[in-house]
C-alpha positions in Angstrom: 65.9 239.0 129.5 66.2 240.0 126.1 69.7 240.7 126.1 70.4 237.5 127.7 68.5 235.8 124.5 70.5 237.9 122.1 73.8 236.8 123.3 72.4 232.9 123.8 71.6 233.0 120.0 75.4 234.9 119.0 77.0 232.2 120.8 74.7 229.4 118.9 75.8 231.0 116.1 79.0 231.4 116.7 79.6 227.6 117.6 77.9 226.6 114.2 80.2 228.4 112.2 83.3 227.1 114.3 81.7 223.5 113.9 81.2 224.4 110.1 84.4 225.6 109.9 86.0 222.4 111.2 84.4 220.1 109.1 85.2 222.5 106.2 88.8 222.2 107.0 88.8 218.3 107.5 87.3 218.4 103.9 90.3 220.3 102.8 92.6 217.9 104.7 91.2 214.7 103.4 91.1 216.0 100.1 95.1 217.5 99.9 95.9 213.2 101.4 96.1 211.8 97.4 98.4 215.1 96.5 100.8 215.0 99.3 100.8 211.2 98.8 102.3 212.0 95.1 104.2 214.7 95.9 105.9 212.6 98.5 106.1 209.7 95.9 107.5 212.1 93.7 110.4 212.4 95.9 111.5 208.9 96.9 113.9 206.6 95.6 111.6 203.6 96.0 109.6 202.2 92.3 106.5 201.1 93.7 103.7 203.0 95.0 101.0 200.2 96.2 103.6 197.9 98.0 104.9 200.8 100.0 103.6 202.1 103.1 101.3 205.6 103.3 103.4 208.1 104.2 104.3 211.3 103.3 107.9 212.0 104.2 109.7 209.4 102.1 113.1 207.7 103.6 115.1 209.6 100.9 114.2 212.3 99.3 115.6 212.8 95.8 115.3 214.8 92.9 116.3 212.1 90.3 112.6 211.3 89.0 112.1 214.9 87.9 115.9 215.1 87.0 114.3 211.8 84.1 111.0 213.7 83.1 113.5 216.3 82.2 115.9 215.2 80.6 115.0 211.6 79.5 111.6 212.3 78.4 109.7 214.8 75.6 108.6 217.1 78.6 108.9 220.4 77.2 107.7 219.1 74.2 104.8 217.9 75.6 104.1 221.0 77.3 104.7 223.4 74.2 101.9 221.3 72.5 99.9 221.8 75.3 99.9 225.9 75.8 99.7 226.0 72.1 96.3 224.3 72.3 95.5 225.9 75.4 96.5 229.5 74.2 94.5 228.9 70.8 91.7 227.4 72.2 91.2 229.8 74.9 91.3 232.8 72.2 89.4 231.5 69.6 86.6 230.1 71.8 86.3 233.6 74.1 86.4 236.1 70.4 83.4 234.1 69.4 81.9 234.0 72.9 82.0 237.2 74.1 80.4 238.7 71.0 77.5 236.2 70.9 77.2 236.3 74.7 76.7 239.6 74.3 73.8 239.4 71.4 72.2 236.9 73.5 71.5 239.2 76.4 70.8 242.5 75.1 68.9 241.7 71.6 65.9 240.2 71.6 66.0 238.4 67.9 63.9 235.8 66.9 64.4 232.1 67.4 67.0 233.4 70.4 65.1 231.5 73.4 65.4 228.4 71.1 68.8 228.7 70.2 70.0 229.1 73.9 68.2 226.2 74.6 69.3 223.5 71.3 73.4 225.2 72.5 72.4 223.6 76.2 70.8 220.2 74.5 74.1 220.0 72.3 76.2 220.2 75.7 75.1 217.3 77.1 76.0 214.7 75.1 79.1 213.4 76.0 82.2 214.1 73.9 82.7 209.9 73.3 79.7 209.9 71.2 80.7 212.2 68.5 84.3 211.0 68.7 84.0 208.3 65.5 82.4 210.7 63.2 85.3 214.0 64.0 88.0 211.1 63.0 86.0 210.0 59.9 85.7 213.5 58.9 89.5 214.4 60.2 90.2 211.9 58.3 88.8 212.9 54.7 89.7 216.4 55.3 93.7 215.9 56.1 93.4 217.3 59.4 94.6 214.1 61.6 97.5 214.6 63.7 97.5 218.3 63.6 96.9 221.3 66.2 94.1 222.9 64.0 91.9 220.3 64.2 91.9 219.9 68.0 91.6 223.9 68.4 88.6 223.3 66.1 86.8 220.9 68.2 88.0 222.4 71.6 86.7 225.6 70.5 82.9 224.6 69.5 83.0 222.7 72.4 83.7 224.6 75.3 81.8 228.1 73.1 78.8 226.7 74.5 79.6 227.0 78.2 81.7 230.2 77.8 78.3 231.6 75.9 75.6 230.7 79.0 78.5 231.8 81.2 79.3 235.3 80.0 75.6 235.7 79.2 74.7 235.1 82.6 76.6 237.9 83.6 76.2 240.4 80.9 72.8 240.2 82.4 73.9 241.9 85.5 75.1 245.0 83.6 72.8 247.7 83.7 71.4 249.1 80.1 72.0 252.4 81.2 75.1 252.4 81.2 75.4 251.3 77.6 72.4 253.4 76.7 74.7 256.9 78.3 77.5 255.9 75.8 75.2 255.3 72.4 74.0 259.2 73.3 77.6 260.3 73.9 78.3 258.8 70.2 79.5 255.3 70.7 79.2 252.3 68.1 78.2 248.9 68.7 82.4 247.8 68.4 83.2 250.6 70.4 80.5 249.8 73.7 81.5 246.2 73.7 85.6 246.8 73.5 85.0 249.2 75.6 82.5 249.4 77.8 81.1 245.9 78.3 84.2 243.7 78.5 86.0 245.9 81.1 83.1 245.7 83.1 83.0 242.1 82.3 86.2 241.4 82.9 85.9 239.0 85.9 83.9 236.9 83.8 85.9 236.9 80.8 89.1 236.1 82.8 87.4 233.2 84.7 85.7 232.2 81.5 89.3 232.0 79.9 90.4 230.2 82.1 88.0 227.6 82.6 88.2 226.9 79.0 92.5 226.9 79.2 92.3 224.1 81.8 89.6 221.7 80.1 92.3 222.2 77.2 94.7 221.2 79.6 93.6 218.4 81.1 92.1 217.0 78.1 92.9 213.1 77.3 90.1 211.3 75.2 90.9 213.9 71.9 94.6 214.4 72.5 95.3 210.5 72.3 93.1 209.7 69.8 93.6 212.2 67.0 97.1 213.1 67.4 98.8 209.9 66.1 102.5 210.9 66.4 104.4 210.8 70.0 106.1 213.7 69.2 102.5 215.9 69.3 101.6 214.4 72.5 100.3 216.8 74.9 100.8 216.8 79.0 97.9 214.5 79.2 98.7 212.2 76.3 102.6 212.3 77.5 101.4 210.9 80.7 99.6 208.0 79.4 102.8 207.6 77.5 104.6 206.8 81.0 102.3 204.3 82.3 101.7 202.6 79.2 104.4 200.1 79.4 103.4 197.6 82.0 107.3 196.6 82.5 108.7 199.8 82.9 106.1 201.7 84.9 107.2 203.8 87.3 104.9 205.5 90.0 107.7 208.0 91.2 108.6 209.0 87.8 104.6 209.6 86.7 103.8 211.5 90.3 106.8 213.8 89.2 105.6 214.0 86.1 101.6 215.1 87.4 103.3 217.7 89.9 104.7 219.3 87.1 101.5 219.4 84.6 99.6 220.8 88.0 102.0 223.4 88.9 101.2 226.1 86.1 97.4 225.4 86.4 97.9 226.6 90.3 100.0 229.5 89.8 97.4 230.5 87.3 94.4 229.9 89.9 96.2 231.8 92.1 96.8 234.7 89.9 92.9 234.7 89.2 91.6 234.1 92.1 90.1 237.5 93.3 87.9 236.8 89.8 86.6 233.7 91.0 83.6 234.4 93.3 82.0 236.7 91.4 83.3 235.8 88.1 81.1 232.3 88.4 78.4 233.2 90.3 77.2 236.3 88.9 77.3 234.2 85.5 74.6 231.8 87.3 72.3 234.8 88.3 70.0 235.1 85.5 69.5 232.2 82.4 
């Protein structure tokens, strides 16, 4: 009898999972529809997008629209502005990160709890709101139209989420460990290059890379501050595309979006082993 209930209850189980499953990879299904509708877009010969029918295996497929983004359009030159603010961003945001990630979870310093807290505060206004006052003071400073001054505002930006991030999982480490190297002879510089960040490396590398695709991705900043075509980024060179209500072409900006996602994949899928327990151990403790 007993046996019969234990194999009653794997089966249960085993169809909920299957059931899960399934619904999971609907999910999946429904949400790859909009990128294999581009992709397919991307490909055909055809200029408009809402006047043609759904489907994903265009009539004739052609290589023409990226052929244009190439060749006929600032591309590269978009995407060189792009890693640059990306690369910079990413480095200067994660060197002032990790270090006071680090204070915050091993020293207890006065004024820390409160600190932690005004960081979180600051985080959740939204970006629109301070936009007027950056450009004023872009503005006064000479810093308009230039790299530097984005890297700037990235940087202070996304510090705040790297901080609670990396935190959260500095946390995890045990003191011990740190503690066994002080008695061996290590200094502060030495235990955190290396010690701490190797062990921390999943978060640091997911931390990274979080920050590099908010860079990325960015629009409201990019377009605003940058005044000159030629420092456009990916985001602010697709706007460019569509802003001409005569000449817009659907094909030509789905090309253009398949390119600006591919190195964001290949980079997800380089990091991905991190990803699991790079975020959640960072959500463990506050």
């Amino acid at each position: 009898m007993v046996i019969k209930m234990k194999s009653s209850k794997k089966i249960k189980t085993k169809l909920k999972l299957t059931a899960l499953n399934i619904f999971l990879i609907s999910l999946s299904f429904i949400g790859l529809v909009p990128i294999l509708y581009a992709l397919s877009l991307s490909l055909s010969g055809s200029v408009g997008a809402l006047s043609a029918d759904l489907t994903f295996l265009p009539e004739k497929v052609t290589l023409e629209n990226y052929r244009r983004i190439i060749t006929e359009e600032p591309f590269f030159t978009w995407l060189s502005n792009s890693v640059i603010l990306s690369v910079a961003t990413m480095t200067v945001a994660i060197g002032f990160a990790v270090v006071a990630s680090y204070a915050f979870s091993r020293f207890r310093f006065k004024g820390r709890t409160g600190v932690l807290k005004l960081l979180l505060v600051l985080n959740a206004f939204p970006q629109i709101l301070s936009m007027f006052a950056i450009f004023r003071l872009f503005k006064t400073v000479g810093m308009l139209d230039s790299k530097a001054g984005l890297v700037i505002v990235y940087a202070g930006s996304m510090c705040i989420f790297s901080i609670w991030n990396m935190k959260g999982y500095f946390d995890t480490i045990p003191v011990e460990i740190e503690e066994a190297s002080r008695i061996d002879g290590a200094g502060d510089f030495q235990l955190l290059w290396k010690i701490v960040i190797p062990l921390a490396m999943p978060a640091v590398i997911v931390t990274a890379v979080m920050v590099l695709i908010f860079v990325w991705n960015e629009y409201l900043f990019a377009t605003t501050f940058m005044l000159n075509e030629k420092s456009y980024t990916l985001a602010g060179g697709l706007y460019q595309l569509q802003s001409n209500d005569y000449g817009r072409s659907w094909p030509l900006f789905s090309a253009a979006s398949i390119m600006v996602s591919v190195p964001i994949l290949i980079i997800f899928f380089c990091i991905q082993k991190y990803m699991v327990s790079g975020l959640t151990a960072g959500g463990v403790k506050g």
